[in-house]
C-alpha positions in Angstrom: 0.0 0.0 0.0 2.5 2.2 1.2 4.4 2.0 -2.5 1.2 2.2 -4.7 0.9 5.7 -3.1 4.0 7.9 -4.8 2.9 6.0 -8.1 -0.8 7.2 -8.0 0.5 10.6 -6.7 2.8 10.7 -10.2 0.7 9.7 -12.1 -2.5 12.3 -10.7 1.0 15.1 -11.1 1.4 13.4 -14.9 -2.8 13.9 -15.9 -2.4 17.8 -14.1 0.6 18.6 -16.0 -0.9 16.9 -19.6 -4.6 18.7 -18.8 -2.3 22.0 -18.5 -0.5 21.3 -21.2 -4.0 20.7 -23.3 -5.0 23.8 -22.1 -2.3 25.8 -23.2 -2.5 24.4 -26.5 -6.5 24.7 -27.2 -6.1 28.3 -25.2 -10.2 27.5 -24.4 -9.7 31.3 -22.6 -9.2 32.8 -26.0 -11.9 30.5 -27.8 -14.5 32.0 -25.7 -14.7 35.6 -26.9 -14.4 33.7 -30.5 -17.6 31.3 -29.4 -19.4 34.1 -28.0 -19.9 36.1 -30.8 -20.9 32.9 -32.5 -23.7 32.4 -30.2 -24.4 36.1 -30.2 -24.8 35.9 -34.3 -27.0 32.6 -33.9 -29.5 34.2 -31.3 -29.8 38.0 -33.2 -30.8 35.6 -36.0 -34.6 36.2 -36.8 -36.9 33.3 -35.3 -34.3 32.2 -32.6 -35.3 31.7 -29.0 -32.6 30.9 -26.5 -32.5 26.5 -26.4 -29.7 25.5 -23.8 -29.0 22.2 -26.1 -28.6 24.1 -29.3 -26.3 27.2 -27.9 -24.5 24.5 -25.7 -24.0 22.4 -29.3 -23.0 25.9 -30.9 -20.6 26.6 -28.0 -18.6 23.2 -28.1 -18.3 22.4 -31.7 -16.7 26.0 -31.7 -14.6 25.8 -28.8 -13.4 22.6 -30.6 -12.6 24.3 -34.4 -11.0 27.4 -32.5 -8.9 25.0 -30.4 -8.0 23.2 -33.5 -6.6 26.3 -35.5 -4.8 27.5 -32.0 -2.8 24.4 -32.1 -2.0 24.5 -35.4 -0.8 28.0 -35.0 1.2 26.8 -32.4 2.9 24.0 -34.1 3.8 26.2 -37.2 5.1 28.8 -34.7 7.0 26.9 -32.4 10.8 28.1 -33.2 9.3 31.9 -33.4 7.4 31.2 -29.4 10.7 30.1 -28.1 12.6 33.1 -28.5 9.2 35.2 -26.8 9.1 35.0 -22.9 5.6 35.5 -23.1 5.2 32.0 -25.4 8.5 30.2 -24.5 6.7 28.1 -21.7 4.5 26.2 -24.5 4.4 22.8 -24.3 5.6 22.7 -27.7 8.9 25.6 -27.6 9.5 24.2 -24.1 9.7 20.3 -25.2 7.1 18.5 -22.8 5.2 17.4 -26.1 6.0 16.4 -29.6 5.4 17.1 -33.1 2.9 14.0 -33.0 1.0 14.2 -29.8 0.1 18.2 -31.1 -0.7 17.4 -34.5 -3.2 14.5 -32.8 -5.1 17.1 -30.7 -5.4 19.4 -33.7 -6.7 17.4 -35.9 -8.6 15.6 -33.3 -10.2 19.0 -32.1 -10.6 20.6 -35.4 -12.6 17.7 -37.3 -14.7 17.1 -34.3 -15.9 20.7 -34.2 -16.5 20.8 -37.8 -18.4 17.4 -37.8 -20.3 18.6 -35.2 -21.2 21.7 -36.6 -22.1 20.8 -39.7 -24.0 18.0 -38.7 -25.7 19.1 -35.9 -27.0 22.5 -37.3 -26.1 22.5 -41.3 -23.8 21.5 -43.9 -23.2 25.7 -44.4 -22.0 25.8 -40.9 -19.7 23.1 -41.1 -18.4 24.2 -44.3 -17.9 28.1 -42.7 -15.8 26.3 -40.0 -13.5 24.4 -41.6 -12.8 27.5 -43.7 -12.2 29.8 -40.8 -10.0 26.9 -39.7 -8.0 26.4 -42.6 -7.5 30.4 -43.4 -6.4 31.2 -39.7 -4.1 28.3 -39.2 -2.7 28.1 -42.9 -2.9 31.5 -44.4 -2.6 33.9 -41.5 -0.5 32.3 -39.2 2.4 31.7 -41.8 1.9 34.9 -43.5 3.1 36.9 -40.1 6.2 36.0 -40.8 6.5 37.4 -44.4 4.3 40.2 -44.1 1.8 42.7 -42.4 -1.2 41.9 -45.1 -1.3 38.9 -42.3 -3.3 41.1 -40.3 -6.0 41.8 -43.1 -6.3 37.6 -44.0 -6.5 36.9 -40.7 -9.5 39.3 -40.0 -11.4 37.2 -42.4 -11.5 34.1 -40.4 -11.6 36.5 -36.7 -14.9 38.1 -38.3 -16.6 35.1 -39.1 -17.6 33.2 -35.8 -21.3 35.5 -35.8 -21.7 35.1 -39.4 -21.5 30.8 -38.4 -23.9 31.4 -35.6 -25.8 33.3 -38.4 -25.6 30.4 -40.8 -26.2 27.5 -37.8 -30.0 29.4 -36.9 -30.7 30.1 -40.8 -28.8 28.2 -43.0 -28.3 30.8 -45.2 -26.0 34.0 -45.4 -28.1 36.9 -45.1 -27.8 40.8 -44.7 -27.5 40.3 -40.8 -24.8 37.5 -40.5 -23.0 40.3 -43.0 -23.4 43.2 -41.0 -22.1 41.0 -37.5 -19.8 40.0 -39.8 -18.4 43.5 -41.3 -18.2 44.8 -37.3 -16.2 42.7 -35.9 -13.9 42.8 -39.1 -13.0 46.3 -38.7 -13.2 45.9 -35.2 -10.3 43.4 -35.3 -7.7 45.6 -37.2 -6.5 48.3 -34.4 -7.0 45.3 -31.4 -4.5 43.3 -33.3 -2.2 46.4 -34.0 -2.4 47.4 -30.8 -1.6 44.4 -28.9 1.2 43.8 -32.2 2.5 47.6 -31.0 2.4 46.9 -27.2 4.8 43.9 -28.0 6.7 45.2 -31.0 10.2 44.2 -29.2 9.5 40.6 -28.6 7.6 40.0 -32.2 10.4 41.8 -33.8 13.0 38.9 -32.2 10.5 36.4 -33.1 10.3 37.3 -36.6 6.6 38.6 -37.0 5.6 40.9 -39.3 2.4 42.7 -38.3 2.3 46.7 -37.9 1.0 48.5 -41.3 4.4 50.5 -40.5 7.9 48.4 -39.7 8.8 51.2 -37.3 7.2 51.6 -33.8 8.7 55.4 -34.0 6.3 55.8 -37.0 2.5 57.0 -36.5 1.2 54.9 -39.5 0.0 52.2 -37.3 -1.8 54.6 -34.7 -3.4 56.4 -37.8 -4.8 52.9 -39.7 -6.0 52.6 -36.4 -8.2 56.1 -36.6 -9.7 54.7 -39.7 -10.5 51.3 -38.7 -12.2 52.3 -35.4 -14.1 55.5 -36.8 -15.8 53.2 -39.5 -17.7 51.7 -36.8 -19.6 54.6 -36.0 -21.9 55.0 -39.2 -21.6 50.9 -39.3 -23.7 50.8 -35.7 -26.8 51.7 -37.9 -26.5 48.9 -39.9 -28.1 46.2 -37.2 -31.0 49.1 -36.7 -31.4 49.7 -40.5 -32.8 45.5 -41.0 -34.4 45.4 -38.2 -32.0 42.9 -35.9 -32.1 45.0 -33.4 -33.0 49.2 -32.2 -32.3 52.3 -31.2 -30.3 50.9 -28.4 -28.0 48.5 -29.5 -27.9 51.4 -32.2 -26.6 53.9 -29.6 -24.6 51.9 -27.8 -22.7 50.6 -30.4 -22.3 54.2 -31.7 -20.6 55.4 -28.4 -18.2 52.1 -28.1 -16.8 53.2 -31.8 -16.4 56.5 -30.8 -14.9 55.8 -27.5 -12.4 53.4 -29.9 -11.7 56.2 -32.2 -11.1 58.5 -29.1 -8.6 55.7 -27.9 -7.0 55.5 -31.3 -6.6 59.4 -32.1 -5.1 59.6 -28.7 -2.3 57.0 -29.6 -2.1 59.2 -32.9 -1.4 61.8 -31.1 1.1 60.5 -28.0 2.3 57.4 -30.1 3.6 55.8 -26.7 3.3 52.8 -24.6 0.1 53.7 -22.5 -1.9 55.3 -25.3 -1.4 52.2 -27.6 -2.3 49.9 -23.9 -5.6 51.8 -24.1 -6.4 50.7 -27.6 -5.8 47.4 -26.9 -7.9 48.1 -23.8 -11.0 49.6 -25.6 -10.5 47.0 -28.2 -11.6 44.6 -25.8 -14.6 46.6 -24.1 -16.0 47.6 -27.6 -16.8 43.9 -28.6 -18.8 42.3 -26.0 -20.2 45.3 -25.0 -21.4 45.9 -28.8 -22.9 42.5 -28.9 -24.8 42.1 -26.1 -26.4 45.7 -27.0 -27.6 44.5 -29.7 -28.9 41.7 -28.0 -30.6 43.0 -25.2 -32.2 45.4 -27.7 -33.7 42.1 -29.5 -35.0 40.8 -26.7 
């Protein structure tokens, strides 16, 4: 008795360590923003009524295709996250897992999503996901290595989780699951430059390519950012225009792209270390806040 004790205690240490590990690979913290504005688009779809089994369905088979492309990103990125303090712990840069046992869990996680999306809800759905898979782990994630267009291909696959949920409650692709669509694309381009700005020093060793301007010193980046975030302020009528939701998800989402452009025409101005932190800051307000406006105003 007294020697089957360590081993159980090793081997409970051995599952904590491989769940961790998992974890770090499937980054299920990051999926859920991506899977929430997936369920947002699939209940601001007209007809929908909140069904814990569907949203539940919606919410796994996406946590699954996120975790998919996250490992895959990872794998492909593996040299670059070793030289970054903030990624060198990875299981994969760090050497507590192989090639093999990563490339399992992708593929694993990725098809399972997809199969469950597509046939769970519809074929459309399924067919949106593997897309958004393939375009984010295979077209983005090399290309921020060569160059900063990265940023605008890997937008497309960021800004399509509420057009999915769109597709899953309609089976179509219809002026709404465009509009949710078209938001959170432009809202993705000064978050990622932001948080790209914020770390310029440790991307730069790694090798990755994503500022619209190569130079921090430069106020390029700060201005693309001005443009991105004040298109969202004549795009908040769009929702209110077909009728997926009012005046206040109108107004709310209004102020959030004005407080982003505030943000962003600050950095413009200062072009420093706190100003771009508050970007990356209102980046992640605007979203969330944005979409459950426009939910609450449906309801």
């Amino acid at each position: 008795m007294l020697r089957e004790q360590p081993i159980k205690a090793k081997e409970s240490m051995f599952l904590v360590a491989k769940i961790k590990d998992y974890s770090q690979l499937l980054k299920p913290n990051l999926s859920f923003m991506v899977v929430f504005s997936s369920v947002i688009g699939y209940l601001l779809a007209p007809g929908i009524v909140f069904e814990w089994d569907k949203v539940l369905l919606l919410f796994i088979g996406g946590t699954l295709v996120t975790g998919g492309a996250n490992t895959i990103n990872q794998i492909l990125e593996r040299e670059g996250d070793a030289m970054m303090k903030r990624t060198m712990i990875r299981p994969l840069p760090d050497q507590r897992m192989g090639l093999t046992e990563a490339w399992i869990i992708a593929i694993a996680a990725g098809l399972s999503g997809v199969l469950l999306l597509g046939l769970y809800f519809n074929t459309l759905t399924g067919i949106l996901s593997l897309i958004s898979l393939l375009l984010y782990a295979f077209a983005y994630t090399p290309m921020k290595r060569v160059h900063p267009i990265a940023v605008l291909i890997g937008a497309i696959p960021g800004a399509m989780p509420p057009l999915l949920g769109w597709a899953a409650a309609t089976n179509g692709l219809s002026a709404g699951g465009w509009i949710l669509f078209t938001l959170q694309f432009f809202w993705q381009f000064p978050h990622y430059w932001a948080i790209a700005w914020v770390g310029y020093d440790e991307y730069k060793k790694a090798g990755i390519s994503m500022l619209p301007s190569q130079e921090r010193t430069s106020k390029f980046t700060a201005l693309q950012c001005m443009f991105y975030s004040i298109v969202l302020i004549p795009a908040a009528v769009m929702p209110r225009m077909i009728g997926i939701s009012g005046n206040i998800g109108m107004w709310v989402s209004m102020a959030c792209g004005f407080m982003y452009f505030v943000a962003s025409f600050a950095f413009y101005l200062k072009n420093d270390y706190p100003s771009a932190k508050r970007v990356m800051f209102s980046s992640f307000i605007y979203l969330p806040v944005v979409l459950l406006s426009l939910l609450f105003d449906k309801l």
